[in-house]
N, C-alpha and C positions, 0 to 999 in steps of 0.2 A: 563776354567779348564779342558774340554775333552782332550783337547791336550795333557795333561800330564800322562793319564791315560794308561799305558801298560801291560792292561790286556784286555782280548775278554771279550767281553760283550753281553747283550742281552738286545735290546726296543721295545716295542711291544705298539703301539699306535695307539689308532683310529680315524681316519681323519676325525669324527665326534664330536668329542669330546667338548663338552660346559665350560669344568671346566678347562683343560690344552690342551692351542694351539697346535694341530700337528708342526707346524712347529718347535716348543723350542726341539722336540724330532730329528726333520730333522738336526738342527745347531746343538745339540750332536752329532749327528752320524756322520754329512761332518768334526767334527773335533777330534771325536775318531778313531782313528786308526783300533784298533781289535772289533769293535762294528758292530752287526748284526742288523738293521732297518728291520719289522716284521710291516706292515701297514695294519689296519683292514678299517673296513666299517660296521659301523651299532652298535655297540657294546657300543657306548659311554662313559664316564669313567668307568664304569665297566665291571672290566675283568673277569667274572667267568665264561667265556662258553668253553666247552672241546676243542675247537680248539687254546685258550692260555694255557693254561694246557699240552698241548703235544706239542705244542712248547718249554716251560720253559723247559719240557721233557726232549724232544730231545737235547736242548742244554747242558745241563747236564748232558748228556749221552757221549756229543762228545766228 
């Protein structure tokens, strides 16, 4: 389904992650076109620490 998507995106995943494989976020991105991959470490599936918060940010800002 990535492939069809032509809008810029944002995924922010962490390659620790126990509940959703990094990698299902890697095959979105090598087949979204305008999609931004944002790979953490240590964070596990949740996302609430200020350094994905000013990511989300910034992309929403560009």
């Amino acid at each position: 389904y990535a492939k069809d998507i032509d809008i810029e995106g944002l995924l922010i995943h962490d390659e620790l992650d126990t509940i959703a494989p990094f990698r299902a976020s890697e095959k979105v991105h090598n087949n979204w076109k305008g999609s931004r991959l944002i790979k953490t470490k240590g964070y596990g599936h949740s996302m609430h620490q200020d350094f994905v918060s000013e990511q989300v940010m910034d992309f929403l800002n560009s």
